[in-house]
VEXBA-979766 format. One line per 2 residues: number of its first residue (from 1); for each residue x, y, z of N, C-alpha, C. Coordinates in steps of 0.02 Angstrom, whole numbers, plus 50000, padded with zeros to 5 digits. Atoms other than C-alpha are relative to their C-alpha. Layout:
N
NUM> X Y Z X Y Z X Y Z | ...
END
This chain:
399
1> 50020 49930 50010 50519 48412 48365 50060 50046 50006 | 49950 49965 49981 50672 48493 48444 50054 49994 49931
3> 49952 50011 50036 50792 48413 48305 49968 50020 49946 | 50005 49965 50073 50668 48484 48147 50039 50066 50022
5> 50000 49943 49977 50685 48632 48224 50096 50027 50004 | 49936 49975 50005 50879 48620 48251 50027 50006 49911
7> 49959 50013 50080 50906 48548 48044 50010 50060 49972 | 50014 49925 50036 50862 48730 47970 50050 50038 50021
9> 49954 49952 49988 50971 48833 48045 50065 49992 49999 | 49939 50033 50005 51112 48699 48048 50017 49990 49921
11> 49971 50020 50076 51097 48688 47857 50012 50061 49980 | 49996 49968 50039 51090 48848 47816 50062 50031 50034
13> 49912 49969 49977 51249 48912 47938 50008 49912 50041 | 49943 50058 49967 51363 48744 47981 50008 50027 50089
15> 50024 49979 49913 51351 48741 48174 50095 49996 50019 | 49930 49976 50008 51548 48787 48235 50015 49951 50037
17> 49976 50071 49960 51666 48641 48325 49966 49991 50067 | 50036 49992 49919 51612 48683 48509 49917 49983 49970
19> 50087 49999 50008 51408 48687 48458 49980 49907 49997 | 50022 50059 50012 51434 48496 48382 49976 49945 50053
21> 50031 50035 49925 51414 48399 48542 49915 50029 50026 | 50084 49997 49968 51255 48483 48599 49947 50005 49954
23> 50029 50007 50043 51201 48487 48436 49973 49937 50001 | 49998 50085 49998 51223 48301 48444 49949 49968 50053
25> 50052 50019 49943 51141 48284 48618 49942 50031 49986 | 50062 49985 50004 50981 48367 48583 49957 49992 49933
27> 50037 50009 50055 50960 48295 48412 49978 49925 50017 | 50014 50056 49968 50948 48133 48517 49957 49974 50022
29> 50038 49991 49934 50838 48167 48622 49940 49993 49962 | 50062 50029 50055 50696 48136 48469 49945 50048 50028
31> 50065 49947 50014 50538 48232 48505 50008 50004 50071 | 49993 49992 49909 50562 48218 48719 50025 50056 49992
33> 49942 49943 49993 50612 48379 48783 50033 49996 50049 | 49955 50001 49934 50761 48386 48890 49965 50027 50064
35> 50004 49984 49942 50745 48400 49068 50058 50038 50039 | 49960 49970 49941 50857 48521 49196 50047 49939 50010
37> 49945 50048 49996 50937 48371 49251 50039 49960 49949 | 49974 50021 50080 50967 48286 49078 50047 50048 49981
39> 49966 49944 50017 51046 48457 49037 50059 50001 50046 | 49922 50012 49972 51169 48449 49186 50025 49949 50009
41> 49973 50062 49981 51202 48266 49195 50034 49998 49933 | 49969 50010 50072 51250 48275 49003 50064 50058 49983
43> 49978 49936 50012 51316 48471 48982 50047 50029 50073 | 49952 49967 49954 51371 48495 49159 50073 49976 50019
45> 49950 50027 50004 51508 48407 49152 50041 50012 49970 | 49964 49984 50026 51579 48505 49035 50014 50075 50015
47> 50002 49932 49981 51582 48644 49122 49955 50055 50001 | 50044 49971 50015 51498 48821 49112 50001 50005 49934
49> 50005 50002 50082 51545 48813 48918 49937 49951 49986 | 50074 50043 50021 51403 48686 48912 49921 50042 49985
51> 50057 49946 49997 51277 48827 48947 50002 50023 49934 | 49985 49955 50028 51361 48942 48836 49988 49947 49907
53> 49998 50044 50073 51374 48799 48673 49898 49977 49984 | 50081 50020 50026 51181 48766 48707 49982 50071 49970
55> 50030 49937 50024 51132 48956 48700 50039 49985 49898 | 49980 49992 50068 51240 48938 48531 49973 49972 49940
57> 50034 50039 50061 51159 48792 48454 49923 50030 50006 | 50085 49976 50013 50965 48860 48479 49998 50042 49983
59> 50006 49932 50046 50997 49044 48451 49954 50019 50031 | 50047 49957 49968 50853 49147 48483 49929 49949 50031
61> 50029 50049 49994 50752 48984 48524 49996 49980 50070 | 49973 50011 49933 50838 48971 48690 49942 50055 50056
63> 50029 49956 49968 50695 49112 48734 49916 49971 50003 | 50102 50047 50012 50517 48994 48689 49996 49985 50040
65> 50004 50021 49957 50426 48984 48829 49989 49922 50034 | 49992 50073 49988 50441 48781 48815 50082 49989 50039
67> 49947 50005 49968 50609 48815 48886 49992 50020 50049 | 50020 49962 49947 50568 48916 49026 50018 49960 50067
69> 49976 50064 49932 50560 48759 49153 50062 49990 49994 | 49919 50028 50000 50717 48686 49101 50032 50030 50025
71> 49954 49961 49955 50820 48834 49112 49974 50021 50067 | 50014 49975 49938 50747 48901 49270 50017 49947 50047
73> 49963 50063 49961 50790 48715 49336 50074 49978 50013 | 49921 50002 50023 50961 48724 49285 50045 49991 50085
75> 49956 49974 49915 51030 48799 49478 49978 49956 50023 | 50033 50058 49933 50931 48676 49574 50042 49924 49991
77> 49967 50071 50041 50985 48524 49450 50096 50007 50039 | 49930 50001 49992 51165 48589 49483 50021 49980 50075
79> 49989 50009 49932 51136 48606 49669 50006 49915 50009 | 49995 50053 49972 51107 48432 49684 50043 49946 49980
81> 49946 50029 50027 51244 48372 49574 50048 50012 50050 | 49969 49967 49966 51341 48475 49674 50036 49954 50069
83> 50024 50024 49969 51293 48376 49819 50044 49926 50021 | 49938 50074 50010 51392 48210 49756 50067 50021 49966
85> 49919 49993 50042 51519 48273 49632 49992 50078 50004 | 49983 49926 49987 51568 48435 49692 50047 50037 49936
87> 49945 49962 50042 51656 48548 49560 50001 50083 50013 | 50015 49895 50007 51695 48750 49533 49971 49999 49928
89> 50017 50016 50061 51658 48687 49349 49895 49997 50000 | 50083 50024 50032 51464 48644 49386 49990 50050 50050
91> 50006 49930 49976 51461 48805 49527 49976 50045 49962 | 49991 49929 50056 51503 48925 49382 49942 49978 49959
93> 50052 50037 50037 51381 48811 49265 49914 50024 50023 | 50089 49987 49970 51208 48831 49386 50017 50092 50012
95> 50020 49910 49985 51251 49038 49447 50016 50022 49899 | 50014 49968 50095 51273 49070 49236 49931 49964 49965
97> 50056 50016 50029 51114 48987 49201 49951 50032 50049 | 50022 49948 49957 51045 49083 49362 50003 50067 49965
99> 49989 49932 50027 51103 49242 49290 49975 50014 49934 | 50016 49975 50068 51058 49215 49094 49911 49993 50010
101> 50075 50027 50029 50880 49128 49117 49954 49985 50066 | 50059 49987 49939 50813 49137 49304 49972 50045 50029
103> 50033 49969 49955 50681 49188 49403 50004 49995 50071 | 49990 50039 49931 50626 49195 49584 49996 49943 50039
105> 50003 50056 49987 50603 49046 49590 50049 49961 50017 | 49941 50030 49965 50781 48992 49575 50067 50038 50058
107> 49969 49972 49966 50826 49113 49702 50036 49954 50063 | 49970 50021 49941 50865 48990 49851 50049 49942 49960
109> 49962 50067 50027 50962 48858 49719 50065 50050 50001 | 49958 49964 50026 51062 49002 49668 50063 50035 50081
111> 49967 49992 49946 51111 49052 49853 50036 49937 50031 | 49979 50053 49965 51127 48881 49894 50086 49983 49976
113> 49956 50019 50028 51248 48860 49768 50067 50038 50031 | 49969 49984 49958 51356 48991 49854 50044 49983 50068
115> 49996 50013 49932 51345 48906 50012 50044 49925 50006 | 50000 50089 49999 51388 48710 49962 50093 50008 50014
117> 49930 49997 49973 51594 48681 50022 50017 50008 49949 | 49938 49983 50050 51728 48764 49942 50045 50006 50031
119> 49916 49994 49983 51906 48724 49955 50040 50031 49954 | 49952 49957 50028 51959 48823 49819 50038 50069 50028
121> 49955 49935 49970 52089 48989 49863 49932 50040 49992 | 50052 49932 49974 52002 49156 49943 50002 50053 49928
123> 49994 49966 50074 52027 49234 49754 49948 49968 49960 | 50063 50043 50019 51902 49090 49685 49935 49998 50023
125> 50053 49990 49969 51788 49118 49830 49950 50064 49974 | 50023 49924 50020 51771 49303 49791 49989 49999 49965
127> 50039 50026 50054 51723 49257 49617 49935 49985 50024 | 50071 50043 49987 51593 49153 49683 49957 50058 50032
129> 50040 49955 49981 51533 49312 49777 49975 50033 49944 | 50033 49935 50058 51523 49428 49639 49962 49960 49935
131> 50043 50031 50020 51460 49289 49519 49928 50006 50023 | 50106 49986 49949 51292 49288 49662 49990 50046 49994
133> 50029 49942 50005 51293 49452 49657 50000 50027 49943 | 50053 49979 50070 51279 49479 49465 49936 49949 49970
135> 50067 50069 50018 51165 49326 49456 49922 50049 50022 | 50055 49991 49979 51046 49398 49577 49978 50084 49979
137> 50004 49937 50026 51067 49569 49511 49962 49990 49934 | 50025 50013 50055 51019 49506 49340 49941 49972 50009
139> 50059 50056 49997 50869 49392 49408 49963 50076 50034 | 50037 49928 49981 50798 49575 49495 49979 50032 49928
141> 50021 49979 50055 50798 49654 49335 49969 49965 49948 | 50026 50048 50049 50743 49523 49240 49908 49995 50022
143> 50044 49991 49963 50604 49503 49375 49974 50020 50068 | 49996 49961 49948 50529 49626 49488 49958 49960 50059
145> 50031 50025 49931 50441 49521 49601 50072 49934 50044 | 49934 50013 49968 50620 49448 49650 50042 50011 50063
147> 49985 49971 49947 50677 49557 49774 49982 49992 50048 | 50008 50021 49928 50578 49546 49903 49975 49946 50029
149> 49995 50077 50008 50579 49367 49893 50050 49971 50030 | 49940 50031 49966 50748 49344 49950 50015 50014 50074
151> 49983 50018 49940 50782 49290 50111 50061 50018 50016 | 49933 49958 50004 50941 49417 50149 50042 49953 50072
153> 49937 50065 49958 50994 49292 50291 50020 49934 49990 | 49939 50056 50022 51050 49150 50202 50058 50015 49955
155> 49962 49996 50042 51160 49226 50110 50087 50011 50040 | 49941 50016 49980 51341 49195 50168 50040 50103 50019
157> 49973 49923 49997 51412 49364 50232 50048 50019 49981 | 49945 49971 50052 51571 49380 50145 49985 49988 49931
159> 50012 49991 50077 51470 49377 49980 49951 50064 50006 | 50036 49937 49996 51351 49542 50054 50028 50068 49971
161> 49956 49955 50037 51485 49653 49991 49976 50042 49939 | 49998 49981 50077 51479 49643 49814 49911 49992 49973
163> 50082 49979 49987 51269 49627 49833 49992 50068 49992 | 50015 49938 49998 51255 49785 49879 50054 50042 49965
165> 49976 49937 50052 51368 49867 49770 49948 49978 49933 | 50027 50021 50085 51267 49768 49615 49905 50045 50040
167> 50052 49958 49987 51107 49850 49715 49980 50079 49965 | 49990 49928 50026 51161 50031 49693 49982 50011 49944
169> 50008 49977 50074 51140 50017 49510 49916 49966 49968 | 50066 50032 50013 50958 49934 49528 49956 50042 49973
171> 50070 49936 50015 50857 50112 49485 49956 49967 50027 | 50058 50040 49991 50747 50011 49594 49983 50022 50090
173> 50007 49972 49920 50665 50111 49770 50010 49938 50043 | 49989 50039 49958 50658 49952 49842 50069 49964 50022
175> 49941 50015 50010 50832 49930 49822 50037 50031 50055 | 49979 49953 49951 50860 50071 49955 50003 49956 50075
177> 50032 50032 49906 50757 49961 50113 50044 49933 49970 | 49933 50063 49991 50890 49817 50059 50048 50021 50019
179> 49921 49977 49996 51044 49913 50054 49983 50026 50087 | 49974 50023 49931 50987 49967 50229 49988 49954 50058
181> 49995 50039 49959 50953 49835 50308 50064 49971 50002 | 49919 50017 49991 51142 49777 50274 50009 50033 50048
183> 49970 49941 49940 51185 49924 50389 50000 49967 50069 | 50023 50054 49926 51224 49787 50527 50060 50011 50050
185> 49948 49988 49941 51386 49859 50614 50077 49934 49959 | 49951 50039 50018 51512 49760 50496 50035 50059 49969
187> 49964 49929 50038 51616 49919 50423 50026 49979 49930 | 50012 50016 50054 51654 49833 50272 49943 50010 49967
189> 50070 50023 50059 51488 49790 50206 49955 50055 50014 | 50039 49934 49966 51421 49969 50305 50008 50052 49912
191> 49971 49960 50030 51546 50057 50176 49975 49991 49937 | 50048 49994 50087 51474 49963 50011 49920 50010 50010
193> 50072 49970 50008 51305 49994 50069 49972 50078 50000 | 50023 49926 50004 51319 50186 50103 50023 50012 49910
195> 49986 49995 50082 51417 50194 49918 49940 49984 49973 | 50095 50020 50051 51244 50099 49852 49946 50061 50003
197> 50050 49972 49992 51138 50210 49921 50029 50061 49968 | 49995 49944 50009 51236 50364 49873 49985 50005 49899
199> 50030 50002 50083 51236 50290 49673 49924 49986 50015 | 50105 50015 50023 51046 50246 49686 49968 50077 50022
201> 50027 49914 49990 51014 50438 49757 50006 50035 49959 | 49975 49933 50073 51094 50520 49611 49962 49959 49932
203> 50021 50015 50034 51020 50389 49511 49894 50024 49979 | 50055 49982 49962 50823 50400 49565 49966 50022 50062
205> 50013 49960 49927 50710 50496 49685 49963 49953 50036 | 50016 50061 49958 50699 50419 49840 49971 50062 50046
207> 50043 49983 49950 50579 50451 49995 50010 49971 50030 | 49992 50046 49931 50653 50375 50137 49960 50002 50063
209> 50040 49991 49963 50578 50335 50285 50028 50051 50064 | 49942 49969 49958 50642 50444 50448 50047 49958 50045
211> 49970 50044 49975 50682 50274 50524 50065 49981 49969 | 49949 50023 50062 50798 50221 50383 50042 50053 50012
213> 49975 49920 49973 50852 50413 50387 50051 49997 50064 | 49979 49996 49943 50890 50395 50563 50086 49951 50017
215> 49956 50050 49987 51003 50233 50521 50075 50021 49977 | 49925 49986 50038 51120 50331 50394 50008 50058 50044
217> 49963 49944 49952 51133 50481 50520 50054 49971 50052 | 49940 50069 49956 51211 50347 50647 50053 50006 49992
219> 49941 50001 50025 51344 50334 50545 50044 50068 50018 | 49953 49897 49987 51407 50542 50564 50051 49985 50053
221> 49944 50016 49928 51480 50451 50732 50048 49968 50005 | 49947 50066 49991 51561 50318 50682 50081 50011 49996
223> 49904 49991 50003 51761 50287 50720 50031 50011 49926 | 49991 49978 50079 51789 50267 50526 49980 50050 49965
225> 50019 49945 50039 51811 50405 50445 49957 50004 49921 | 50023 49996 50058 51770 50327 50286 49934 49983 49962
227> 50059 49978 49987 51604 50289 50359 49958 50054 50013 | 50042 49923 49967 51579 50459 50440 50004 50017 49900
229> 50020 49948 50064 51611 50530 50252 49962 49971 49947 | 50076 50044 50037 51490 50393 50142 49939 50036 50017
231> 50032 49973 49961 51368 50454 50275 49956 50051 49975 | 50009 49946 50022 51392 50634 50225 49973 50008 49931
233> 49984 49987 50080 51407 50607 50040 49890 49958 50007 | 50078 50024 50010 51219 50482 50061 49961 50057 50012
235> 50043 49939 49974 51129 50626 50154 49996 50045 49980 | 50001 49928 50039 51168 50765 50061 49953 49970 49919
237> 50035 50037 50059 51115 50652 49892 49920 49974 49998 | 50060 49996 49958 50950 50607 50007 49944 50066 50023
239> 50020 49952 49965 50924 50784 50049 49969 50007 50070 | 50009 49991 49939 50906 50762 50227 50019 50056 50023
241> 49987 49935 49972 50864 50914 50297 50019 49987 50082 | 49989 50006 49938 50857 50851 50484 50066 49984 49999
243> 49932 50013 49968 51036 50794 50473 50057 50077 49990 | 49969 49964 50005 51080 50965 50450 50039 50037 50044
245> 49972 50002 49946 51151 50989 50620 50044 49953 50004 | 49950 50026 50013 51254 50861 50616 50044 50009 49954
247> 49965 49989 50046 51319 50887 50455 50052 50074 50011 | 49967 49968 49975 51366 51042 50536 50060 50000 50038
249> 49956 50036 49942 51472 50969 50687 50062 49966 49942 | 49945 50016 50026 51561 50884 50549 50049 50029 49939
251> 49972 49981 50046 51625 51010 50464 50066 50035 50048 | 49912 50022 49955 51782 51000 50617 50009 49952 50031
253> 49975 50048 50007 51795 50849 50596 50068 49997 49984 | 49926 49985 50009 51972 50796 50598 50004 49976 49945
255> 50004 50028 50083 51962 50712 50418 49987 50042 49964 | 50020 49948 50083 51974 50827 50258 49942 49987 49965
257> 50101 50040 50043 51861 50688 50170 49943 50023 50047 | 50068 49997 49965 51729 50698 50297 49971 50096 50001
259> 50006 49907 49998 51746 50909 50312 49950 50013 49918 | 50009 49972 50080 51734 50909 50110 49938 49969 49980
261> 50045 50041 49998 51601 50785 50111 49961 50041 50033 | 50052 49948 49988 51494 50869 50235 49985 50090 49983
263> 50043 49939 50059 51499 51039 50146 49963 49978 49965 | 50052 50003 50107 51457 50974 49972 49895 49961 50037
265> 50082 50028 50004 51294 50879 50071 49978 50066 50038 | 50038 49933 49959 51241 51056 50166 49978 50050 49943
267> 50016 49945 50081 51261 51163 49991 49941 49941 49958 | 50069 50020 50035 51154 51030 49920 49931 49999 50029
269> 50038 49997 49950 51046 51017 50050 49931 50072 50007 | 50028 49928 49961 50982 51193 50097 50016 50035 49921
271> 49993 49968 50072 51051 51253 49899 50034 50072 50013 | 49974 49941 49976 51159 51396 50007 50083 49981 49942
273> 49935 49998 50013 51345 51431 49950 50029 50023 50065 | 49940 49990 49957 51424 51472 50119 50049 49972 49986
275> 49935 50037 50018 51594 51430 50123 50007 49925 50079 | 49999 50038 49972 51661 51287 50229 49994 50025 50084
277> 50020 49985 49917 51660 51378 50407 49958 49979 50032 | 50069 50042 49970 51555 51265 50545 49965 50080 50020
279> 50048 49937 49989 51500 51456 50616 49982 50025 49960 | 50061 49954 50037 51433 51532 50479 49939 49943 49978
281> 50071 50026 50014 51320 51383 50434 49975 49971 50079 | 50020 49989 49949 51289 51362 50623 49955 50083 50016
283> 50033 49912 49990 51237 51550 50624 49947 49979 49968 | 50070 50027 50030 51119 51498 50482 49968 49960 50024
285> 50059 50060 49982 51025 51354 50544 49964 50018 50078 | 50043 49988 49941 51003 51439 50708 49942 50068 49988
287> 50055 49943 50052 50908 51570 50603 49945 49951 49995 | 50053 50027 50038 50821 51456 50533 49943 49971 50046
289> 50033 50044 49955 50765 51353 50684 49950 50050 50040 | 50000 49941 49972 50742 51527 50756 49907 50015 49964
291> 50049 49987 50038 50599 51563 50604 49939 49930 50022 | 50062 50062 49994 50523 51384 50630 49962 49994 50091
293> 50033 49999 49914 50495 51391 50820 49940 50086 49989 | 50057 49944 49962 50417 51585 50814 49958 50038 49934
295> 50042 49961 50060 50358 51623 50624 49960 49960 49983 | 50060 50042 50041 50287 51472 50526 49946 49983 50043
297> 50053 50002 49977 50154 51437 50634 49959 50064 49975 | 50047 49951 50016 50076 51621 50587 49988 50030 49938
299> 50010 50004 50086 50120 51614 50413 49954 49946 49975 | 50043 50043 49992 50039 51456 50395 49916 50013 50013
301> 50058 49967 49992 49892 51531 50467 49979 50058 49982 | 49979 49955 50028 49911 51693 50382 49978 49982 49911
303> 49984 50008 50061 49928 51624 50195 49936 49980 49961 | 50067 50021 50033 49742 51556 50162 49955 50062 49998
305> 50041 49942 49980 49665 51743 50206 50045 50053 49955 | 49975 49964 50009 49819 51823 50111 49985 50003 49921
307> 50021 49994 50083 49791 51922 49947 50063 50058 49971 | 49941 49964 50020 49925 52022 49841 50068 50009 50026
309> 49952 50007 49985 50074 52084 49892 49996 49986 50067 | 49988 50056 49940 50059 51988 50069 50008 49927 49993
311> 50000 50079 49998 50022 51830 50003 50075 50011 49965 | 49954 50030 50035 50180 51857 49877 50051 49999 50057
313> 49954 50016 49939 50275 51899 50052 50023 49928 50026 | 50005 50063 49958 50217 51762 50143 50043 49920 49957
315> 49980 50061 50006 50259 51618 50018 50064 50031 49959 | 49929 49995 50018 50440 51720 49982 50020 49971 50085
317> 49948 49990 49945 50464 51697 50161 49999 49935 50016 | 49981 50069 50003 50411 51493 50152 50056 49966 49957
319> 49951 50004 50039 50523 51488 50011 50078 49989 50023 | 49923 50008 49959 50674 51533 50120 49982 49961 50054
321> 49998 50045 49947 50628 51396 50251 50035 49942 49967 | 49998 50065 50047 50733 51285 50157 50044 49941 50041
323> 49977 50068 49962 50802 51189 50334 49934 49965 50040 | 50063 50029 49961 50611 51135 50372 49958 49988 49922
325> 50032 49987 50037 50552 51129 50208 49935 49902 49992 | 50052 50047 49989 50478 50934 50227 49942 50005 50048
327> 50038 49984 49972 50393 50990 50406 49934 50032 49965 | 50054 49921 50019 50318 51143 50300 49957 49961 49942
329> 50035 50039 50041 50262 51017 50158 49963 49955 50040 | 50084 50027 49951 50162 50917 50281 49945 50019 50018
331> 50064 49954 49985 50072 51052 50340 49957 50026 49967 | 50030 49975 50072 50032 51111 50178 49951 49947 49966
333> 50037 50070 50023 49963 50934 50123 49960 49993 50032 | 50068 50025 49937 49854 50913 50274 49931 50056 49963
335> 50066 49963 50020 49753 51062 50219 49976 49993 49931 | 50038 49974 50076 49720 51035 50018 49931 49947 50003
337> 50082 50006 50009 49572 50929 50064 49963 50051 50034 | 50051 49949 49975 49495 51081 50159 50013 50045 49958
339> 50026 49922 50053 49509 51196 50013 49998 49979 49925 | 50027 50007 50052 49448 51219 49865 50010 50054 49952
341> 50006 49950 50041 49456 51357 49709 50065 50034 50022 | 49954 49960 49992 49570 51497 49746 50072 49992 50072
343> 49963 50021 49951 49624 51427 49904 50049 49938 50003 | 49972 50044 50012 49679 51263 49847 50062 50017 49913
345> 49937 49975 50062 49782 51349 49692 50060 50036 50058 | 49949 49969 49962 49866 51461 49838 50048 49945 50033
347> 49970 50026 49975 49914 51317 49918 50062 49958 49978 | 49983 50022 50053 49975 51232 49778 50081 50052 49987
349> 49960 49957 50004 50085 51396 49749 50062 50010 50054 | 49963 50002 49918 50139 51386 49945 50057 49911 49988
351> 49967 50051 49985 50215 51206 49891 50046 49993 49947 | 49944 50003 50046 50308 51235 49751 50059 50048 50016
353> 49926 49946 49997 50408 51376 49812 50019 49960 50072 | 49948 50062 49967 50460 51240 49946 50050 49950 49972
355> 49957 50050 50058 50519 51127 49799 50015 49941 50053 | 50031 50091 49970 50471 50969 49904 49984 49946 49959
357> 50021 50061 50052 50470 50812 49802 49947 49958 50034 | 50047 50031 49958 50365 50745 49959 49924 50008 49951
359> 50073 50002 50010 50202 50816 49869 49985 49992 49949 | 50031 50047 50068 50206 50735 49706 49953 49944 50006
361> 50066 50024 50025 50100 50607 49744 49920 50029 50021 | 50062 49966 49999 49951 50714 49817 50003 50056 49935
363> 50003 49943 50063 49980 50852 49686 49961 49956 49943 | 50022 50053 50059 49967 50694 49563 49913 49974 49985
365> 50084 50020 49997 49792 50652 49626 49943 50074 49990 | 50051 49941 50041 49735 50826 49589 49998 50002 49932
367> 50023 49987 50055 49744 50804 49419 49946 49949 49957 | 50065 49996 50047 49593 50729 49400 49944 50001 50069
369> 50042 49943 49969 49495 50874 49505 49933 50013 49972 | 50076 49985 50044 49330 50916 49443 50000 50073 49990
371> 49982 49937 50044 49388 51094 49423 50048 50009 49963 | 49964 49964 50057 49465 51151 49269 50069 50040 50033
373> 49944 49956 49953 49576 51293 49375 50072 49960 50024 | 49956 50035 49945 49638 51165 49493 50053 49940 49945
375> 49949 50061 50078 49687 51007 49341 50058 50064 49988 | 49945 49944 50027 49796 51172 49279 50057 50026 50054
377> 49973 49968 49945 49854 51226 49431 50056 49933 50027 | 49947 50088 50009 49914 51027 49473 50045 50003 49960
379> 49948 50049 50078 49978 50998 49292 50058 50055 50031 | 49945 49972 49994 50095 51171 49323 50053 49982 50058
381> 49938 50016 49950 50154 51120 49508 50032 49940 49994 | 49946 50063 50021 50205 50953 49449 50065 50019 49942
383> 49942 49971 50037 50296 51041 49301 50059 50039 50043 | 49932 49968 49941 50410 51147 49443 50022 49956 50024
385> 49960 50032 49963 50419 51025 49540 50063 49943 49991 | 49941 50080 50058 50508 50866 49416 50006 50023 49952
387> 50000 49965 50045 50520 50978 49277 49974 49957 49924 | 50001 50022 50068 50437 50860 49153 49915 50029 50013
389> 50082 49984 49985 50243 50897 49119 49967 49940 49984 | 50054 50049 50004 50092 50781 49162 49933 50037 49989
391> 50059 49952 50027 49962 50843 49062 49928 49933 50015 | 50065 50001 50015 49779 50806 49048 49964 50031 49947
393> 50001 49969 50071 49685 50838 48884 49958 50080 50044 | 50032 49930 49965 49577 50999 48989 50073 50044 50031
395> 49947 49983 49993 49743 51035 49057 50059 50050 49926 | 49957 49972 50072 49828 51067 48889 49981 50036 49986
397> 50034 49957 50034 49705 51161 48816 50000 50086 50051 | 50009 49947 49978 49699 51290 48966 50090 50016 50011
399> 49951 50016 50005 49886 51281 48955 50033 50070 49936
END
């Protein structure tokens, strides 16, 4: 079967010098289909070019899900070659057939492979890291039930590195509760995990937890400066408002980076322009803390009874709470199941001029409300809030 299937394409383009051998081996092989091990006991031996000369002779064929087993067997097959006849030749061979054509499945062959003795130089090793870490980077995207599949403690710790830099670029939330769990007190692998997190913040919106939160504030202390300023640069990209006291403190810091760093995360943060002085944004935040200890409580209570120009007061003056503005979105969320009609549009109004990404997903579940008003009132605060619109066909029309 395999060899009709190769004649056609071999007659009509001549298969190139490299292709002839595996051409040869799998026209052999008569209607049987190769096995994983058949494939590396024959092909691995010739290195990772063996991979690369099969993908050549099948072509887009190499993707029928009658292949599926094979390749996905490939890493394991290798591991156990591995096992007796050690090479860097059949290494490179199983993590490139890991990387083009596995799942989670060959996640522990693919680590293993990592792990099996190497006496090659610390330049070959490091290969072997960043190989695992575009393998497993590629086997995430390939398949999302991957991730949290892997068992993050077998993996050899001078290959965690280059992991979590191939993380950062996952667009993937769960990608965040990996990168910190690295956060283990190694300052190396601290430094590529705050970098991850700071590309995956600018990349997609994240909702951390305050625990997690709590782990990258940690850092503001640390002896390395080039931790304290990652830190800065994650949190500001996070919008952590609670670390805005700290971020303060480190703006005399004895490090330039870390100074310049914690500005740029306070101006993003709070969306002020002060200049770099720790007292003038110390002056501010004790304002602010100032408003949250003796105002929002009576605004809050105030804002469901308020009509015209009070209510437009009241939610100018939530508006400028912008170093509590998650607190003030909690509070706000607790009440939209106790209101309804005019009261649940006000509130609605009260959460956009917070510009809280927290209440996209309750906002989200109002739009399918059983009032008309409210679907409209949803569809618009989701438009402020992510600036794209999620309509509803009743939505549109009152629109």
């Amino acid at each position: 079967m395999i060899s009709s299937l190769l004649l056609l394409p071999l007659f009509v383009t001549p298969a190139l010098p490299q292709e002839a051998p595996v051409v040869h081996w799998l026209q052999n092989q008569g209607a049987a289909h190769p096995t994983a091990k058949e494939l590396v006991t024959e092909l691995g031996q010739r290195g990772a070019k063996g991979l690369l000369d099969l993908e050549r002779a099948l072509g887009a064929r190499i993707t029928h899900p009658a292949w599926e087993r094979t390749l996905n067997g490939l890493p394991q097959q290798a591991v156990l070659r591995m096992q007796t006849t050690p090479s860097a030749e059949l290494r490179i061979f199983g993590m490139l057939a890991a990387h083009r054509h596995g799942n989670a499945e060959c996640l522990g062959a693919l680590v293993q492979l990592s792990k099996l003795p190497d006496t090659t130089a610390l330049p070959q090793r490091q290969q072997t890291g960043a190989r695992l870490a575009d393998a497993l980077a590629a086997i995430f995207r390939r398949d999302h039930q991957a991730l949290p599949k892997l068992n993050w403690n077998t993996i050899p710790r001078e290959h965690l590195p280059p992991l979590a830099d191939r993380l950062g670029g996952l667009a993937d939330p769960r990608a965040f509760e990996a990168l910190i769990r690295l956060m283990d007190g190694e300052t190396g692998l601290e430094q590529a995990a705050l970098s991850a997190i700071a590309h995956l913040a600018r990349t997609i919106s994240l909702q951390p937890a305050d625990a997690e939160l709590r782990r990258v504030r940690y850092r503001l202390e640390h002896p390395a400066f080039s931790l304290r300023m990652l830190a800065c640069q994650a949190l500001g990209l996070l919008h952590d408002e609670e670390s805005a006291h700290l971020l303060q403190e480190r703006l005399s810091d004895p490090s330039s980076s870390v100074r310049s760093a914690a500005h740029t995360a306070l101006k993003r943060i709070t969306g002020l322009r002060l200049h770099a002085g720790p007292k003038a944004w110390l002056s501010w935040i004790r304002e602010q803390d100032n408003w949250w200890n003796e105002r929002s409580s009576k605004v809050l209570s105030a804002l469901p009874l308020a009509r015209g120009a009070e209510r437009t007061a009241l939610l100018r003056e939530l508006a400028g709470a912008r170093l509590h503005r998650r607190a003030l979105t909690r509070e706000l969320l607790s009440l939209l199941d106790q209101s309804q009609g005019e009261s649940l549009r006000l509130l609605l109004s009260a959460i956009v001029a917070l510009d809280s990404p927290q209440a996209l997903p309750a906002i989200t579940l109002l739009l399918s409300h059983p009032e008309r008003e409210v679907r409209t009132a949803a569809n618009q605060a989701l438009y402020a809030l992510r600036g794209s619109r999620t309509s509803t066909p009743d939505s549109r029309d009152a629109l």
